[in-house]
C-alpha atoms as one frame of an Amber mdcrd trajectory, in Angstrom:
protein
 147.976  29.560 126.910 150.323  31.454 129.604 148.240  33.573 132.043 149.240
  36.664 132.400 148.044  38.826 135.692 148.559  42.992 135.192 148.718  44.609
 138.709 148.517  48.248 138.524 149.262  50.128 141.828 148.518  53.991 140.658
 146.136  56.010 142.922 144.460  56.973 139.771 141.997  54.169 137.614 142.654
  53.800 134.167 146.077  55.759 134.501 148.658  56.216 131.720 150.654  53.665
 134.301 148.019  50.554 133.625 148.059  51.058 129.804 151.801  50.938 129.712
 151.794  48.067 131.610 148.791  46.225 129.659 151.269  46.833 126.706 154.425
  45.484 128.759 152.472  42.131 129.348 151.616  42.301 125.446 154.618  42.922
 124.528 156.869  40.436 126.313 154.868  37.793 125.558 154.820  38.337 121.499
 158.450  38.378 122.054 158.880  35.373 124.377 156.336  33.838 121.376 154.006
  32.870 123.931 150.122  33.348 123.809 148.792  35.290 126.379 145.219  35.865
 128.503 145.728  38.842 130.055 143.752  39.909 133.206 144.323  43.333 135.050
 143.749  44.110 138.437 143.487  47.993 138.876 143.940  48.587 142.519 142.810
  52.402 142.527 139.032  50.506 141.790 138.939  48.757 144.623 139.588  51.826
 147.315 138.746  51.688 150.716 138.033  47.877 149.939 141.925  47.344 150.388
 141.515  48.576 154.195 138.637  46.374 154.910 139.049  43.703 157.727 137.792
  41.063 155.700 138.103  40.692 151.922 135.374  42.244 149.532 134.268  40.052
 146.877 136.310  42.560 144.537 139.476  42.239 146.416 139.165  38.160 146.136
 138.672  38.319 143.000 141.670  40.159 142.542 143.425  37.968 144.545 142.598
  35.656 142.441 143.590  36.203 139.531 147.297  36.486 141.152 146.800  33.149
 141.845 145.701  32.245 138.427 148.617  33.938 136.821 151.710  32.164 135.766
 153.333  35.443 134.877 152.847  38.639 136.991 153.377  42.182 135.314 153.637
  44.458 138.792 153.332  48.342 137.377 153.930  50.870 140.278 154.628  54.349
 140.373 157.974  55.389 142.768 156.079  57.289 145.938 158.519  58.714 148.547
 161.359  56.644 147.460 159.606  53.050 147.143 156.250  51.397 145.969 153.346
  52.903 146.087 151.155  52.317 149.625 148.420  50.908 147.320 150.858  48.040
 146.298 151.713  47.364 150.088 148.083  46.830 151.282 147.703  44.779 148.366
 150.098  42.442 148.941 149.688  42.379 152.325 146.812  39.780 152.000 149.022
  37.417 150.349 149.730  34.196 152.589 153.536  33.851 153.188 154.797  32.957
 149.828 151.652  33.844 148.054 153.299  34.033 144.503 155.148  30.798 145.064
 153.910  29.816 141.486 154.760  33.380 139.856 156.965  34.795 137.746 156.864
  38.374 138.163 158.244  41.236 135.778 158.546  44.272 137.890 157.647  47.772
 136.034 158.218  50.997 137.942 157.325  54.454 136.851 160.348  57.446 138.617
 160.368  60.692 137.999 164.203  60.358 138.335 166.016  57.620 136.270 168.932
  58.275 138.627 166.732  56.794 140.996 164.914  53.853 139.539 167.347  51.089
 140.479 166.308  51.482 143.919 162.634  51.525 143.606 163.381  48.099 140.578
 165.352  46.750 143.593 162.600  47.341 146.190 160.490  45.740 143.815 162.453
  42.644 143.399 162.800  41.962 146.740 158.753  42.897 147.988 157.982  40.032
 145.157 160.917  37.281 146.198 159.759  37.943 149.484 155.952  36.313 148.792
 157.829  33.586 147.074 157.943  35.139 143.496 160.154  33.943 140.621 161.459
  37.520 139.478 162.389  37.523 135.797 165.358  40.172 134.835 165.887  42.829
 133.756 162.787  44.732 135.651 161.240  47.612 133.268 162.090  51.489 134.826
 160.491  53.867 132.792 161.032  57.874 133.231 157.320  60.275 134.185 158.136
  61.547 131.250 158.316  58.224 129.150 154.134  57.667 130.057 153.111  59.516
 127.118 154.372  57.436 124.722 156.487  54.152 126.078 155.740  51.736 123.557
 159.385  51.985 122.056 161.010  51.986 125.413 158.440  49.007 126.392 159.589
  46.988 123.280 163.082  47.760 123.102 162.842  46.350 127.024 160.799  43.228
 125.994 163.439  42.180 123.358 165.825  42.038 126.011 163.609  40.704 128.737
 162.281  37.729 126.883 165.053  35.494 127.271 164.779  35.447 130.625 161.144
  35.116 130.620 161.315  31.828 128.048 163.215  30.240 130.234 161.521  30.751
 133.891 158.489  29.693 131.677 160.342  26.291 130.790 161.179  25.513 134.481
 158.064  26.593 135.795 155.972  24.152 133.394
């Protein structure tokens, strides 16, 4: 069983943002024909926990299921050009190449497809940074796609599994 992590960085819990990417982790998994425990880390619950000097239990535990993960499904809204501050403090606690073990699948959320290349790219580079395998393509979806993205989810799984298959076969 491949474990997937789902880390949602909206400011809002139980956002339109973590069920789309609940579904992304579904759905590239079915595709890459892999089975899937899927555990999701909302980081609007924990709050002020994220500033704290020392971890909360709630933040460990989040941190922990990073670390359990094999595959990492990082949803983020675009906030003044980038990530969302949420994501930062996050990830932040992560020893230097934290996600050594990781293969990530970046999703971002733009209000501007114009723009979401940049935020995809910020994305990519946040995650290779803390050691990170990042999978290709990454998964851009438009504000306006939130409503109903399954299509757009599926359509980007299809073409995202290959690449996920085989980080899966060099990371076993």
């Amino acid at each position: 069983m491949t474990r997937f992590a789902v880390l949602v960085a909206a400011p809002q819990t139980r956002s339109a943002l973590r069920a789309a990417a609940v579904h992304t982790a579904d759905s590239i998994a079915a595709h890459a024909g892999v089975t899937a425990r899927i555990d999701v880390v909302d980081l609007a619950g924990l709050g002020p926990a994220l500033l704290a000097e020392e971890a909360t239990e709630d933040v460990a535990a989040a941190l922990a299921a990073l670390a359990d993960s094999d595959v990492l499904v990082v949803a983020t809204p675009q906030v003044h050009g980038s990530y969302s501050g949420l994501l930062k403090v996050f990830l932040d606690r992560l020893p230097e190449l934290g996600l050594s073990h990781v293969i990530a699948l970046p999703l971002a959320v733009v209000d501007d497809l114009r723009n979401g290349r940049n935020i995809e790219g910020d994305l990519r580079v946040l995650l290779s940074d803390l050691g990170a395998w990042v999978a290709e393509p990454g998964l851009v979806l438009a504000a306006a796609e939130l409503a109903e993205p399954l299509s757009v989810i599926d359509a980007w799984a299809e073409v995202a599994a290959p690449s996920l298959r085989q980080a899966l076969a060099v990371a076993v």
